[in-house]
N, C-alpha and C positions, 0 to 999 in steps of 0.2 A: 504493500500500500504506500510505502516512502517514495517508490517510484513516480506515483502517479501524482502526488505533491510536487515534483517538481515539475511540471507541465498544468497542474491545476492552480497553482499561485498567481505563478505568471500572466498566468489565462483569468483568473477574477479581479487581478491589481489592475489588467487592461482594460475590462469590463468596466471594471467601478472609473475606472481614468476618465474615461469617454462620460459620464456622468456629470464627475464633479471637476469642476474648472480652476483656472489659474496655478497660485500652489498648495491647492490639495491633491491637482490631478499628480502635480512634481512629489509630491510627498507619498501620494500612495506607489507611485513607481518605485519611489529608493525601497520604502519599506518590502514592499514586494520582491523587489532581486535582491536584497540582502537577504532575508527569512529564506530566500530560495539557497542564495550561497549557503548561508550554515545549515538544511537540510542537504543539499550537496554537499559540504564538507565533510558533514556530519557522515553521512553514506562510505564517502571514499574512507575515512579512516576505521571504519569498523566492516568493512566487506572485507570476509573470508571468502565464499561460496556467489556463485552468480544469482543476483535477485531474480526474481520473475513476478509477474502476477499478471490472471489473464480472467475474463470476463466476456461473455457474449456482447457481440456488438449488433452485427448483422446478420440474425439466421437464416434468412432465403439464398445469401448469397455465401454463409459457411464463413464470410471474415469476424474474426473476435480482436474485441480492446486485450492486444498482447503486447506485453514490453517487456524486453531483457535488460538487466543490467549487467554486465561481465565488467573486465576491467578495460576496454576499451571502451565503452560506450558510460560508462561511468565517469570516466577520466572526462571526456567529451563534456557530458552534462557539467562537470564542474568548471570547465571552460567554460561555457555559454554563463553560467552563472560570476563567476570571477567577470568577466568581460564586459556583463551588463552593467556589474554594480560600481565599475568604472569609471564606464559609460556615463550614467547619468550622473555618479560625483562631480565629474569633469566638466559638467554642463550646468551644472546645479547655479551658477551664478550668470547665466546666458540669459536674455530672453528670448522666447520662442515665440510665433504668432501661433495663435490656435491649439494651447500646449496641450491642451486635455487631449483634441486628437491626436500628437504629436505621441506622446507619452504613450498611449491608449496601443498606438499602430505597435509605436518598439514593445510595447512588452508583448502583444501579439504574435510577432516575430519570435521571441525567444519561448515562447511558447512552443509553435512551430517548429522551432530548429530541435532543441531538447527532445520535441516527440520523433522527432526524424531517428535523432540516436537512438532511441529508446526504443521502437517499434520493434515487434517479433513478427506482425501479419504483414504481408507485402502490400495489405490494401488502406491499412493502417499507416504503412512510410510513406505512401504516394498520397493519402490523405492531410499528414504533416508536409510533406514535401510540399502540399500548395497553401497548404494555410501559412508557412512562412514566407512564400513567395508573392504573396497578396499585399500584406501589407508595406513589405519593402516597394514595391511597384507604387504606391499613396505616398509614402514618406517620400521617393524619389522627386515623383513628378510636380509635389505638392510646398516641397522646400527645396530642391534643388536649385541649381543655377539657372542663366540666362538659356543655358539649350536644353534644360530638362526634359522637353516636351518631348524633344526628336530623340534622344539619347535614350530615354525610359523606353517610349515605345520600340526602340531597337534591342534595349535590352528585355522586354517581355517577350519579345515575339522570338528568340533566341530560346530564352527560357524555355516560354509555354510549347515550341516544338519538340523539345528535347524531352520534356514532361512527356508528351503524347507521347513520343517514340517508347517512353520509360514504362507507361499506361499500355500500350499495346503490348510490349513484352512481359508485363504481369501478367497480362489477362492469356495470354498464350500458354504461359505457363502452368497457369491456374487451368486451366482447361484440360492440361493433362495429365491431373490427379487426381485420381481418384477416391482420396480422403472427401469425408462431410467437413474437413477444413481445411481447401485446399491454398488457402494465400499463408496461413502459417509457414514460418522460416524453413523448416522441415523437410515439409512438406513440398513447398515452393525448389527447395536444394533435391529432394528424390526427384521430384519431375524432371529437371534440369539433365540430370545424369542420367535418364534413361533416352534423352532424346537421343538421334543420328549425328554422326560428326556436323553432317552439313547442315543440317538443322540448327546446330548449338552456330555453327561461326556466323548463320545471317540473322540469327538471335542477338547473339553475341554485340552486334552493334547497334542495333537499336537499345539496350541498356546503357552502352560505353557512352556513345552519343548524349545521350541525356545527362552520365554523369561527368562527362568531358565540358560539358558545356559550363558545367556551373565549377569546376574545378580554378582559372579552365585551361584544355590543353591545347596545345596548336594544332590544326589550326581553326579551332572552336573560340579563340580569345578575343576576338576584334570588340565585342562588345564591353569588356573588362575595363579599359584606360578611360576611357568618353565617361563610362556608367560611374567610375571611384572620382573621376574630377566635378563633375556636374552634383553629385551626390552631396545632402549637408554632410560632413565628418562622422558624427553618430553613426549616421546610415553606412556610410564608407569602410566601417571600422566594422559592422556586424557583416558585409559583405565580405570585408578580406580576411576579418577575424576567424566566421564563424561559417558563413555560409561555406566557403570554397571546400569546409571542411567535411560540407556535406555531399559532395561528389567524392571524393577521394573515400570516403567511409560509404559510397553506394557500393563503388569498385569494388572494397574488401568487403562487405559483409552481405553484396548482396549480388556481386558478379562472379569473382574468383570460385567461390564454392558451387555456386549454380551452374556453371558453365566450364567445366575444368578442361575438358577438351577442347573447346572454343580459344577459350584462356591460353594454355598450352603453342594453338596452332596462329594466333596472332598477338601473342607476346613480344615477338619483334617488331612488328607495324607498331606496335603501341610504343613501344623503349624508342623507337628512330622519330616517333613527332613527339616526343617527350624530349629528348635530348635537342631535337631542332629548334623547340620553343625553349628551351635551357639559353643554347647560344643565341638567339633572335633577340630574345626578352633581353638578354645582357648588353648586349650590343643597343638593342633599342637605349637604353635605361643608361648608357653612357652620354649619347648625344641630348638628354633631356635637360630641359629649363627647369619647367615646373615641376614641382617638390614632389606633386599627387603623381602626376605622371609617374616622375622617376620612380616612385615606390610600388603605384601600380604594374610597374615590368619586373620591378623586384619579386615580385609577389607570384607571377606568373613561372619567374625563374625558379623561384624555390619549389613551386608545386610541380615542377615539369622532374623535378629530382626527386620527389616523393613519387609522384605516377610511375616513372621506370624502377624503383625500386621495390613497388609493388606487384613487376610483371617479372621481376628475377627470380621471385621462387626461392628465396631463401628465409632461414628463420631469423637471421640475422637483419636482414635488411627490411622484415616483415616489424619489427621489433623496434627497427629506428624509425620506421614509418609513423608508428602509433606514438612514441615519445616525440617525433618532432611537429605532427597534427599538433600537440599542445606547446610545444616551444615555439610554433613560428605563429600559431594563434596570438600568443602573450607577445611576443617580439613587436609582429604589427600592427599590434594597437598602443605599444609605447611610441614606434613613430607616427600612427598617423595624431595623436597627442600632442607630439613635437611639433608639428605641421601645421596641426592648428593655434596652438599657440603662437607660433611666426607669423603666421596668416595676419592673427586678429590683431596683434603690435603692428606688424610694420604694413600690411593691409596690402600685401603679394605674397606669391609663393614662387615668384623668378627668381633664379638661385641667383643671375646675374645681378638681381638688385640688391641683396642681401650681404650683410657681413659684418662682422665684429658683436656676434652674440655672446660671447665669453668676456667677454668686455662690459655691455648692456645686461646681459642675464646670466648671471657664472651658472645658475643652479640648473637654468634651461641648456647651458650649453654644457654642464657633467651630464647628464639626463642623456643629453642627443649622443657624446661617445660612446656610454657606455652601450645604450640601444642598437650603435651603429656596429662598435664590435659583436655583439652578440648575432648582430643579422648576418656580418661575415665569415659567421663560428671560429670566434675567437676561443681559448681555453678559458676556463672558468666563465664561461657564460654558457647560458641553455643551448644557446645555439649552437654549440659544438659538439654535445656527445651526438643528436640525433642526427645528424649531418655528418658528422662519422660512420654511423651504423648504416646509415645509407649508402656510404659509396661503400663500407667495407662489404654489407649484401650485396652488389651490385657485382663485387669483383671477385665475390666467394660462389657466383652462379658457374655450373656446372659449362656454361657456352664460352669460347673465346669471344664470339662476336659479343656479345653483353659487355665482357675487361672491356673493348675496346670500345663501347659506347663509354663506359664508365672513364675509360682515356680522354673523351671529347667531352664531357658534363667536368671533369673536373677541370678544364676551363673557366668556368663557370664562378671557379674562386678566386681566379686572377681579376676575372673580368668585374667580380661584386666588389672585391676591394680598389677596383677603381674608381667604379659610378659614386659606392659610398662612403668612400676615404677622401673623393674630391668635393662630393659636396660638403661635408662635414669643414673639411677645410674652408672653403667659399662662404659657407653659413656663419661658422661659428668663430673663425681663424681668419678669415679674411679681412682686408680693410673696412674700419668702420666707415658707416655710409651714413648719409646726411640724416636720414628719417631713422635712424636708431633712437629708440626708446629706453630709457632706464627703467624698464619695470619686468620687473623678474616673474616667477608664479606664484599664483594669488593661493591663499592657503586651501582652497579645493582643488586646485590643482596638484599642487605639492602631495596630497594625501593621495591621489588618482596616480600619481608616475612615482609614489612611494611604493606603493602595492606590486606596480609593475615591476621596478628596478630588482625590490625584493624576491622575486620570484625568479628575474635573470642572474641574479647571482646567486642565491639560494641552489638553485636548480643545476648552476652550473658548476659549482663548488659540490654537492651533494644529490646526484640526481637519483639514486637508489630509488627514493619514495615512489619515484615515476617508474621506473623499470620495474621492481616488482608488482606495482598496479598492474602491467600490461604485460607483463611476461606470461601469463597462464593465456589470456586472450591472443598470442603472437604462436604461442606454442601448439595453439590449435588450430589455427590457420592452417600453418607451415612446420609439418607433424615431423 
């Protein structure tokens, strides 16, 4: 029943948001993703055994309210939870127009996302899978920028087709089981392994498709850059925080085991536009001005190195997958943080117009180092054990052609501590510039990229707590 508290909080703090206006609807948000954090916490720190609990939902059609909690999809829930309560710390002194629906949509969202991880019925994920994508699609178009209009609708229609693709390969599946509950995980994974090879590989992509899109990989990502710039920050930060992390966790818990032989026979198409979006996104992400931009190719880089290392088939790399879902979660929402703070002082995010933060903001600019090595997986930061265990998966797979993708991705790290050792330089090190402001972070900020910093060096100095979370869920993957 703890499980369903973290999807039912979220779900009534939004309810009541949308109700009550100004800062009540702000108040009931915090209260709401806090109480969720420390029911989340509370979870991870006393799960031996994987939770479940399961309830009819819909009899004519055999799908039931099922939810697993294991250690990766636990881990997940307390990310979305960490990330929200952030979130609106961070914003806590912002005005917003129309907060009550503002507040109302985000916790919607996390609602959504959390049932995404949590779900055991396939018709269950695809039911959270659009309830988080609804609201994100209102918040975009409704506070975004000057092109929200054209950007959002570029980004649903992206979306919404990859859903359908996703929608159509359930229902296929479901169709060929013979259980009275055939969308159960189970059940869904037996039907999968009885079908024909050829069956599973033009299967096979109508699932990838759908969770490629929101990941995303190349070359499914054109929607990603426009959708995180145009986007207000909040929203930016649940798309690259949390959402992406909802394709990459479709792959593992609802592609790989479904379709092993699919899996199997296009594992290399998958690793070679994985590793192309590696160096594209890098390469992109050197020539960028804007800050959003630059992090949005960051971000496509880093998932292009978790997607091929989820198609190497090892336990090792299965293993770094699921600890650095939650380190590169935590990473970029400490810069897109950074980003915004720069934003709102100097009221650009052109790297060319910026400089001498360390100078004007010491605290903003130790904040931005420390984030920036941690995204380059520096040692003793998060970023570095999972981004090890990745490429060491990658180069413990059984194929030469795999090492040698794994040869051309680690690229990848020359190329990141370019984009993000130059910008850091230019932002924070660079000449002070006329519109520099002397105001550092305001004490809700401070308490929002405390939390963060806290958990990249915490994590990076001691990441045990993480690995054994996901080491039993990593193990059964990749047996």
């Amino acid at each position: 029943m703890i499980l369903l508290l973290l999807i039912l909080i979220p779900l009534l703090a939004g309810c009541l948001s949308f109700i009550f206006k100004g800062e009540v609807a702000k108040s009931l948000a915090l209260v709401g993703t806090i109480l969720t954090l420390v029911i989340a916490g509370y979870t991870t720190a006393n799960m031996v055994d994987p939770l479940f609990f399961s309830m009819q939902w819909i009899p004519i059609l055999g799908a039931e309210l099922s939810i697993l909690g294991d250690g990766m999809s636990i881990m997940l829930s307390l990310l979305v939870a960490i990330v929200m309560v952030v979130i609106i710390i961070s914003n806590w002194n912002k005005s917003v127009e129309r907060s009550h629906t503002f507040y109302g949509l985000m916790l919607l969202s996390q609602a959504g996302i959390t049932g995404v991880f949590l779900a055991n019925d396939a018709l269950l994920f695809y039911f959270f899978w659009e309830l988080s994508l609804i609201p994100i699609y209102f918040l975009c178009s409704q506070w975004g920028g000057e092109k929200r209009i054209k950007v959002t609708f570029k980004f649903f229609v992206y979306t919404f087709l990859g859903s359908l693709m996703m929608l159509a390969a359930i229902l296929f599946l479901a169709s060929k089981s013979p259980a009275t509950n055939p969308y159960a995980w189970n059940n869904i994974v037996l039907a999968g392994s009885m079908l024909s090879p050829i069956t599973q590989q033009w299967l096979f992509w109508l699932l990838f498709i759908g969770f490629a899109i929101k990941m995303p990989v190349f070359p499914f990502h054109t929607w990603q850059p426009d959708t995180y710039e145009q986007s207000p920050t909040p929203v930016t930060i649940i798309l690259s925080a949390l959402m992406v992390k909802m394709g990459i966790f479709g792959v593992v818990r609802w592609l790989l085991p479904v379709l092993p032989t699919a899996t199997s026979f296009w594992s290399d198409t998958v690793m070679i536009l994985a590793v192309i979006g590696i160096i594209y996104a890098s390469l992109l992400a050197i020539v960028q001005s804007d800050l959003k931009r630059l992090i949005a190719y960051m971000s496509i880089a880093h998932m292009g190195l978790m997607c091929a290392a989820a198609f190497a088939n090892t336990q090792v790399g299965m293993h770094g997958l699921m600890v650095q879902m939650f380190n590169h979660g935590i990473n970029i929402t400490g810069m897109w943080l950074i980003v915004t703070m720069i934003e709102n002082r100097y009221g650009t995010r052109n790297i060319k117009e910026l400089g001498g933060l360390a100078t004007s903001a010491p605290h903003m600019a130790i904040a931005l180092v420390i984030l920036a090595f941690s995204n380059i997986a520096l040692p003793l930061t998060s970023g570095f054990i999972g981004e090890f265990m990745l490429f060491n998966g990658i180069f413990q797979s059984q194929s030469p052609y795999h090492i040698s993708l794994m040869v051309i991705a680690g690229l990848s790290i020359i190329l990141g501590a370019v984009y993000i050792l130059n910008m850091v330089r230019k932002t924070a090190f660079g000449n002070t510039v006329a519109m520099t402001l002397h105001k550092d972070m305001t004490l809700n900020e401070s308490i929002a990229m405390a939390l963060i910093i806290a958990l990249v060096l915490f994590l990076g100095v001691y990441p045990k707590p993480l690995l054994e979370l996901t080491q039993t869920a990593a193990m059964m993957m990749i047996p």
